[in-house]
N, C-alpha and C positions, 0 to 999 in steps of 0.2 A: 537070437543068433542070425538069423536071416535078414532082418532089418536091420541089424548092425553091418552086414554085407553090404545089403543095398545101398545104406548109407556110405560106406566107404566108396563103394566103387563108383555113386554121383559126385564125391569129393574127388575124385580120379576124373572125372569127365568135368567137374565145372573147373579144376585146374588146366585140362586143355584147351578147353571155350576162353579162360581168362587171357590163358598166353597168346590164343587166336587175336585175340583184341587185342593185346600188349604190341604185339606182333607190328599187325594192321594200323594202329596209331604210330608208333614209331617209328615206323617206313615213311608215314608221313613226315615225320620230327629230324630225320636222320640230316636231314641237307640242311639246316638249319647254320650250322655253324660252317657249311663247307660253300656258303655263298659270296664270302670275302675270297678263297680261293677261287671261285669260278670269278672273280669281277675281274682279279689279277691275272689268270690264266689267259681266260679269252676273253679281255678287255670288254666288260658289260658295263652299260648303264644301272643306276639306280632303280630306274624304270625297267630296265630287261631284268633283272633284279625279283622286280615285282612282277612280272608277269610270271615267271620261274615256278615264284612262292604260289598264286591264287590258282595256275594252273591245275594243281592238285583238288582244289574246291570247289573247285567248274565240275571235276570229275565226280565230289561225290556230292552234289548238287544233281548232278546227271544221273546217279544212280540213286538216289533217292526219290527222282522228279520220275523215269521210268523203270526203275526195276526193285521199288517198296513190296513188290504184289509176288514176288519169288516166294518169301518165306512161308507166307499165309497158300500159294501152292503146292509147291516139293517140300517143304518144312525148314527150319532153322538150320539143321545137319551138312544139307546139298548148298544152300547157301553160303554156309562158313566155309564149306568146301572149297568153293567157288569160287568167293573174296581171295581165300587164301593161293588158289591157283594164279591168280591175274595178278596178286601181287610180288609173286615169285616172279613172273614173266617182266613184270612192272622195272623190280628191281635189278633184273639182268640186264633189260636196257638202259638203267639208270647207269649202268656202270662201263657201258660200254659205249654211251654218250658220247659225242666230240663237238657238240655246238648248243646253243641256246632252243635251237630249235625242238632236238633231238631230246632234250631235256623238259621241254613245256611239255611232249607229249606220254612220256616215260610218267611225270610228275601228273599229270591228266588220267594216266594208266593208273597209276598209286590211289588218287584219288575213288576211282572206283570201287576197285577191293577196298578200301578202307570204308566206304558209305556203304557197301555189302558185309562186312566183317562189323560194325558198329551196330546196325540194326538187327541183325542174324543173333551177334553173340548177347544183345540184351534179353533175346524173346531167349536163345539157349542157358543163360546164366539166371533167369525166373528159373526155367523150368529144371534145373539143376541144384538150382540154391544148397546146401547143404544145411544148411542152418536152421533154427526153429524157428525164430522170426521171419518170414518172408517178406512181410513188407518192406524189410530193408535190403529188399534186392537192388534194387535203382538206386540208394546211396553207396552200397559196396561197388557197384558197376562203373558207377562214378570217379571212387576210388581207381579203380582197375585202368580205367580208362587213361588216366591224370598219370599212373606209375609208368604206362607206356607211353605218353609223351614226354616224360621227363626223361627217360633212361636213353628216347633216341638221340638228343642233342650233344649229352654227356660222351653218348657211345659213341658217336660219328665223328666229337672233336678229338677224344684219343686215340682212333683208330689212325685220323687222317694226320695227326701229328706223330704218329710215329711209322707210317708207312711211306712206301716211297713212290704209291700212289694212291694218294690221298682221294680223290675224288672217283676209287673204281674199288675200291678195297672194302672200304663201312658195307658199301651194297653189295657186296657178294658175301661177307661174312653173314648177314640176316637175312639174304636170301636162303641161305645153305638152313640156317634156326626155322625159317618157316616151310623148310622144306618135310625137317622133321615133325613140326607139330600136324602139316599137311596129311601125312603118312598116318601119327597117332589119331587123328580125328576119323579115323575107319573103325576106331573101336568104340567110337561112344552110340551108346545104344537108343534107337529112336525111330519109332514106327509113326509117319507120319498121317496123321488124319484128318480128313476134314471138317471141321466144325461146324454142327447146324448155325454159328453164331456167326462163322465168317464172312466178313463184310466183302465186297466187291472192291476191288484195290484201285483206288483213284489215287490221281498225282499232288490232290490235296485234300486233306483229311485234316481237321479241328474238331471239338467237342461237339457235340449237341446240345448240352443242356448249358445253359444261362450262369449257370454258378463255376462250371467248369470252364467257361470260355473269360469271365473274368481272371480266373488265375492263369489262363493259360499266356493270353496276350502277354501280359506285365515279364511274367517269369522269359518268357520266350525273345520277349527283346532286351531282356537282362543280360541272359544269353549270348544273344547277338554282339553286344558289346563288349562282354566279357571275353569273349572268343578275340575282337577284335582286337583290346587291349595286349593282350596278351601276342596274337599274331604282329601285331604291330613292332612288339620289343622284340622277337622269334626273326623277322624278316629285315631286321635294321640294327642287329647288336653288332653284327661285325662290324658295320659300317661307323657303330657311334662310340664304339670302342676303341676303337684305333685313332680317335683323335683325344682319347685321354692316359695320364704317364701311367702306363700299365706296360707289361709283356704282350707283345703279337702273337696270338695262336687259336688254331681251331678249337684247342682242348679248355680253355679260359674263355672261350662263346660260349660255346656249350656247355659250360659247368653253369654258368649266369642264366643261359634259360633255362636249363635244370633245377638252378638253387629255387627259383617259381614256382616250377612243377611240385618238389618237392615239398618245400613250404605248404603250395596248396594241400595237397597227401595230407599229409599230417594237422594241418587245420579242419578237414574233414573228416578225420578219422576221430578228435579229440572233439567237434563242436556238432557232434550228428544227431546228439541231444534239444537244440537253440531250437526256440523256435523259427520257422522258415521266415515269415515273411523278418523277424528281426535280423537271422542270421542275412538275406539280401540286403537291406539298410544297410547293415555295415561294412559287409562284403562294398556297395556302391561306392561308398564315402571311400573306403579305402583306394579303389581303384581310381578313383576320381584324386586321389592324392599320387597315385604312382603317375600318372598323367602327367602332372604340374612337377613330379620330382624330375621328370624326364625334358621339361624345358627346362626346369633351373638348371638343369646336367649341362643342355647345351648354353645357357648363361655363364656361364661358371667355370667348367670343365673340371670341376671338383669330383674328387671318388666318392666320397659322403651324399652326395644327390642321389648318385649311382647304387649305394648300397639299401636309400631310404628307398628308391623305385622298384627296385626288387623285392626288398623284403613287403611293400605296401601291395605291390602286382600279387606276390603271393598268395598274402593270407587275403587281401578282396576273391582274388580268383576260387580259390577256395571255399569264401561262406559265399560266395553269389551262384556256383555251380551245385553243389551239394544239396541247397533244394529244390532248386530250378531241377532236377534231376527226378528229387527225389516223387514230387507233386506230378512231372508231369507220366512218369513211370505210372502214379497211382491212380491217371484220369488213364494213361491205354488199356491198363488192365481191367479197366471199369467199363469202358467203351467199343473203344477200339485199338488193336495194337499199331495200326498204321499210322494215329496222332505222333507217337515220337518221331514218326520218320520225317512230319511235317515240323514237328519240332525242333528236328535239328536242319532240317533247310531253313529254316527261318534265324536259328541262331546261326549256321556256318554265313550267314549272307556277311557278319561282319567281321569276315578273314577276307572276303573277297573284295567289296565297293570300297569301305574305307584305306584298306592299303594299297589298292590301285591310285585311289587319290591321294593319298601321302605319298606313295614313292613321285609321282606326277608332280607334285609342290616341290617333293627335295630337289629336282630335277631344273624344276623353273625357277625357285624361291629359297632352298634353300631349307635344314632342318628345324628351324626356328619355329618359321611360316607355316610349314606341316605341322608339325607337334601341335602347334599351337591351334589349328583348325581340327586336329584330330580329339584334341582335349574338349573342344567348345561341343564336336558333336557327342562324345561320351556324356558329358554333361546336363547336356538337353535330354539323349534318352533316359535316363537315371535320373532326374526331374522328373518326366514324365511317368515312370514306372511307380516313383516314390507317392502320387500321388492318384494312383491307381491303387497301390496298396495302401495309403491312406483310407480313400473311400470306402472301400470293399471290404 
């Protein structure tokens, strides 16, 4: 009776750790579709455009590069805490914005908590799991993670197509959400201690041992592209949407980078069994096809390109994330927990370089030109990765 307690009331606490992350990714996700309204409002560049978008990933690049070493001090609790305070704040200025400037650093703010909320709630949703298997904590986290970027695009283009202000409304309505999970994270119960294991928190942290630093590279710049792919179509759909015979609107952006998300969710959910390095192979290959659907798109201006890019972004996104998650969740636990926090600096790097330099090309050259330099570089890292897991 008592362990059927206990069990319930960590299924009570890993569902607010979950929504902590749903939360904190989504906040990320939410501008997504409301980028074509700010180009229109206050007349942006493609390139101001992108600086918007990667501004966020500076921020948790920043809070990854110095503030990894909170959780392993005050514990996961104060942490989540924490992320979720700066994002509440984050989002209040997001919405009260009135320039591009005012926006990079709102979006810089968001960044933060969300690289405090992503590292906090993986060490909290281990140690909460509710389930008998634990080792599937880093593919369900995965999952968690993937449901909260998807639900921000969806959420932010209907909020902003049926308000009559679009661009202050999405963020005060998920402000006010993560006001309340803020409040219920007082109840999750957590003494925190220090581990004679605890490693000393440096701003880079990888494996030690030889077998672990092989999987780690491969999977880690899988990663990197994966994340890019996917930011890439997130930061350029209003843009590449509106030059095809569709309806104009926030809420049809956002359902397209959602149907991604989605897809992915449910490829991961159904393929958790694959083995990883096969499930990465084809995750590559796919995403490597949403690439080249997304120049035919601008070839073409056909919806059927459009439909092949999404659904192929998807399910890649999906098998290439799910074990890159899964492996490297199972070398921190093994090691150290501060490798994922290196793990995902290294994968977020490709939300930031590559689409600074595609919006820079649409700008000079032109969508063609970009896609097409963005595709040549997915291509080479995924080469390269596929022959790392060859070897090994």
């Amino acid at each position: 009776m008592q362990s059927s307690i206990f069990q319930q009331r960590n299924a009570v606490e890993y569902l607010i750790l979950s929504l902590s992350l749903c939360l904190g990714v989504m906040s990320t996700a939410l501008a997504s579709p409301l980028y074509a309204i700010y180009v229109t409002q206050w007349h942006l560049s493609t390139t101001e455009v992108g600086y918007a978008f990667i501004t966020y990933m500076i921020g948790v690049v920043f809070s990854l590069l110095f503030l990894n070493g909170l959780a392993g001090k005050h514990g996961y609790k104060k942490e989540v805490m924490l992320g979720l305070f700066i994002n509440i704040m984050a989002l209040a200025y997001s919405a009260l914005a009135n320039n591009i400037w005012h926006l990079c650093t709102s979006r810089f703010l968001i960044g933060i908590a969300s690289g405090l909320l992503t590292t906090a709630t993986m060490n909290g949703l281990s140690d909460k799991y509710p389930f008998p298997n634990k080792a599937k904590a880093g593919k369900l986290s995965s999952i968690v993670t993937v449901i909260g970027f998807s639900l921000g695009p969806i959420f932010g283009g209907l909020v902003a197509d049926s308000s009559q202000t679009p661009l202050s409304t999405p963020y005060w309505i998920v402000c006010a959400g993560s006001i309340v999970v803020f409040l219920a994270c007082f109840g999750i119960r957590y003494q925190h201690q220090t581990s004679h294991k605890l490693i000393k928190p440096r701003m880079w942290n990888t494996p030690k041992t030889s077998e672990n630093k092989r999987i780690f590279w491969p999977y880690a710049l899988a990663a990197s592209a994966c994340f890019g792919v996917f930011s890439l179509y997130a930061a350029l759909a209003g843009s590449m949407l509106a030059q095809l015979p569709l309806p104009k609107s926030a809420t049809l952006t956002g359902l397209s980078i959602s149907i991604i998300l989605f897809i992915s969710t449910i490829v991961q959910m159904t393929c958790k069994g694959m083995k990883e390095s096969l499930s990465l192979s084809f995750g590559m290959i796919l995403l490597t096809l949403g690439c080249l659907g997304l120049i035919l798109l601008q070839l073409t201006h056909a919806n059927l390109w459009l439909a092949i890019s999404i659904i192929s972004i998807g399910i890649g996104h999906g098998l290439s994330l799910n074990p890159a998650y899964y492996l490297i969740d199972k070398i921190s636990r093994a090691e150290n927990p501060a490798i994922f926090s290196t793990f995902l600096l290294v994968g977020y790097q490709g939300t930031i370089w590559p689409i600074l330099l595609s919006s820079k090309l649409i700008d000079l050259y032109g969508y063609l030109v970009s896609l097409s330099v963005f595709a040549g570089l997915v291509i080479a890292i995924f080469a390269w990765v596929a022959i790392q897991i060859r070897s090994h």
